[in-house]
N, C-alpha and C positions, 0 to 999 in steps of 0.2 A: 076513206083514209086507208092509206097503203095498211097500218100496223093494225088497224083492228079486222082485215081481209085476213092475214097472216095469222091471227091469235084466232079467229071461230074457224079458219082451216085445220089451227094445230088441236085446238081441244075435237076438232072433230078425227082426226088422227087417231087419238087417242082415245076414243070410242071401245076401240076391243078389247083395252084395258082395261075399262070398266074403271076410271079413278074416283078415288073418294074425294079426291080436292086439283087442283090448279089453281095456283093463285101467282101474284109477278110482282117484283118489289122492286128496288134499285128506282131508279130515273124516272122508268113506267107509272109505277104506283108513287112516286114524292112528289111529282108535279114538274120534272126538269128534263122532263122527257125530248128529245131531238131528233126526228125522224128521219131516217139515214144516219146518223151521225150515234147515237147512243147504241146500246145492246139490248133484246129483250130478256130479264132475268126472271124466270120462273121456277116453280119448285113444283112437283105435280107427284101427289100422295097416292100411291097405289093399295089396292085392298090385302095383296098377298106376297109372298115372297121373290124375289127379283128373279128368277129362276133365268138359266139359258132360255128358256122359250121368250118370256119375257122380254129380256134383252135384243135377241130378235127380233120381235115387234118391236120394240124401244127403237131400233137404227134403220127396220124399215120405216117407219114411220118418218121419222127425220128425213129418211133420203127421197122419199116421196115428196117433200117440201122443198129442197134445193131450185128449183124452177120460178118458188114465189118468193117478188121481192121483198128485201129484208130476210130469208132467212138465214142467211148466215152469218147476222148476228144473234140468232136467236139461240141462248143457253135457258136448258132447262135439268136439274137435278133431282131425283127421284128416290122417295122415300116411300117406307111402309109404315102403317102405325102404330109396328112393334118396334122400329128401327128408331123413331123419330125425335125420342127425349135425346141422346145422346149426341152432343154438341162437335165431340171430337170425330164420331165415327163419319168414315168415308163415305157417302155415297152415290150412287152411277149416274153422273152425267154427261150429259150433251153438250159440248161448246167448241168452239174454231171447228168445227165440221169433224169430231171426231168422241169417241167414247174414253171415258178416263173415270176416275175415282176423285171427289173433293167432299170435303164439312161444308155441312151449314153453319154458317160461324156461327156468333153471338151476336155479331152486327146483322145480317140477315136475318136471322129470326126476332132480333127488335123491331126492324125495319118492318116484317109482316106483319107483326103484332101493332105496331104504331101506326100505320099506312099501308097493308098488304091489300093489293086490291084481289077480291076473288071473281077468277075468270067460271068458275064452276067447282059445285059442291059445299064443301064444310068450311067455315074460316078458319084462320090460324088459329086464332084462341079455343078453338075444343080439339085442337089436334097437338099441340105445338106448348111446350110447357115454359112460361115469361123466362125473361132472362135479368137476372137480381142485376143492381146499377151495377156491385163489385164485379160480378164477373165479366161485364161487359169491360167497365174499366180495363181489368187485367188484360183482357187480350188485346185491346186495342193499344197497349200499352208494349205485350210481348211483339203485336207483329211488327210495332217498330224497331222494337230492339232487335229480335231475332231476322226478320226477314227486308224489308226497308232500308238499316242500317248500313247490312252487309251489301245489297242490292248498290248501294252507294260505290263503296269499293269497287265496282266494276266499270272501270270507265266506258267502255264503246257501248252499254244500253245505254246512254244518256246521251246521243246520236239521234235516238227515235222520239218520234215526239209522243208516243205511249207510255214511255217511263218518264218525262218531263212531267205531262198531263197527271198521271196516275200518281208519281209521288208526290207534287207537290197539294195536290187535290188531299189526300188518303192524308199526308201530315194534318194539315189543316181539320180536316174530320175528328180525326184522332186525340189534335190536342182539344177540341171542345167536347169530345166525349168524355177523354179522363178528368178533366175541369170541371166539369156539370152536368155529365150523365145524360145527354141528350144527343141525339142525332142531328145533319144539319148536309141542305142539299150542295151539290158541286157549285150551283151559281153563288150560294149562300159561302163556300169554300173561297172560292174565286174573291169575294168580297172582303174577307178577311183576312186574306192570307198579307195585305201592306202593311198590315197593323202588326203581323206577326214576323216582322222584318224579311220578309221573302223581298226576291232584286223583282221591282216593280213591272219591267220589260218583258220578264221572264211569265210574270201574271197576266199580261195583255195580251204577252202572244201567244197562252194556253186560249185565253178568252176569245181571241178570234177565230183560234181554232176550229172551237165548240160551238161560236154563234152567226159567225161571219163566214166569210168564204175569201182569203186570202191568200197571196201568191205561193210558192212553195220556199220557205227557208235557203237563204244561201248556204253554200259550206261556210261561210265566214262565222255566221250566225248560229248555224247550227251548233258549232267548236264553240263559240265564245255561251252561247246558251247551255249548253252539257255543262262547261265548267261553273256557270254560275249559278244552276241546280244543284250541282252536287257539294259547292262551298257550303252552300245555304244549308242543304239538308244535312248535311255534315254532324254540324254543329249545334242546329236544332232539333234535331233524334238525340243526341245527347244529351242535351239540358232536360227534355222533356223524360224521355227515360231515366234518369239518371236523380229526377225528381218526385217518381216513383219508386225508385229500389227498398 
């Protein structure tokens, strides 16, 4: 298998860095994995401080892996484990082929904790401090509001079929975590979202997307799908946010 050639490639990579942990959550580790088609999301715990040298190794490494296939879906975010209680703070990752700063949210360190598969070293639970049901709630609640929301108002991303996919997937998630504190996979998304008044069309053709291999979108389809994402999600980030406040 293509993805498990890529993963003892990349942890052997990351040999000089001596990690105390790698481990991969998201898709990988939930079971709704799709090769070629998903992303690999790892987090990989380093022993000491991220220093320039560090970093260094951190993108040669990556760039030494552009050659094998799959990598360049493969994101991975790097922590220490003085750095790693803290949920808001930044830290250096790897993803679309490039170096940036992001959190590990609160939905990812569930996701490890509930499902984290470890590719090497220590598990999430002696590294990684639970995340209480409220605060997961809260944020899955804020990134609607604050980030989803506004993401709406923009019409030409809803053109791609990445923000079609991702939001209507990420609402669906979202309102069954603020609901009852659980997590729940993209196919498991996919399945509920007719129940949650999403335009049914719009869910079949995420779903072939994802599992099928289908022609490319007319512009017709495409216009008429953008706007029937963004009615839907409109109005449903509101009721749901709004029933939190």
């Amino acid at each position: 298998m293509r993805t498990e050639t890529l993963l003892t490639s990349f942890c052997h990579e990351l040999t000089p860095l001596d990690p105390v942990a790698v481990w991969a959550h998201g898709s990988l580790a939930g079971g709704d994995y799709q090769e070629g088609r998903s992303d690999l999301d790892l987090v990989a715990v380093l022993p000491g401080p991220v220093t320039p040298a560090v970093v260094w190794r951190i993108a040669v490494a990556h760039a030494r892996l552009r050659a094998v296939p799959l990598a360049a879906g493969l994101h991975c975010t790097y922590l220490t484990p003085s750095t790693a209680d803290d949920a808001a703070r930044r830290h250096l990752t790897w993803a679309h082929e490039q170096l940036f700063r992001r959190p590990v949210t609160p939905v990812t360190r569930r996701e490890l904790h509930a499902f984290g598969r470890v590719l090497h070293g220590r598990p999430p639970t002696e590294l990684l401090p639970a995340v209480p049901d409220q605060e997961l709630r809260d944020f899955v609640v804020r990134d609607q509001r604050d980030f989803w929301r506004a993401a709406v108002d923009n019409a030409p991303l809803w053109r791609q079929d990445i923000w079609v996919d991702l939001g209507l997937i990420t609402f669906a998630r979202a309102t069954v975590t603020a609901r009852e504190g659980r997590l729940i996979s993209k196919r498991e998304s996919l399945d509920l979202l007719p129940g949650l008044g999403a335009p049914v069309e719009v869910v079949e053709d995420i779903r072939s997307r994802r599992y099928d291999d289908p022609a490319p979108p007319t512009e017709e389809w495409t216009a008429r799908r953008a706007r029937l994402a963004r009615n839907y999600l409109g109005a449903a980030i509101d009721a749901l946010t709004a029933s939190y406040d």
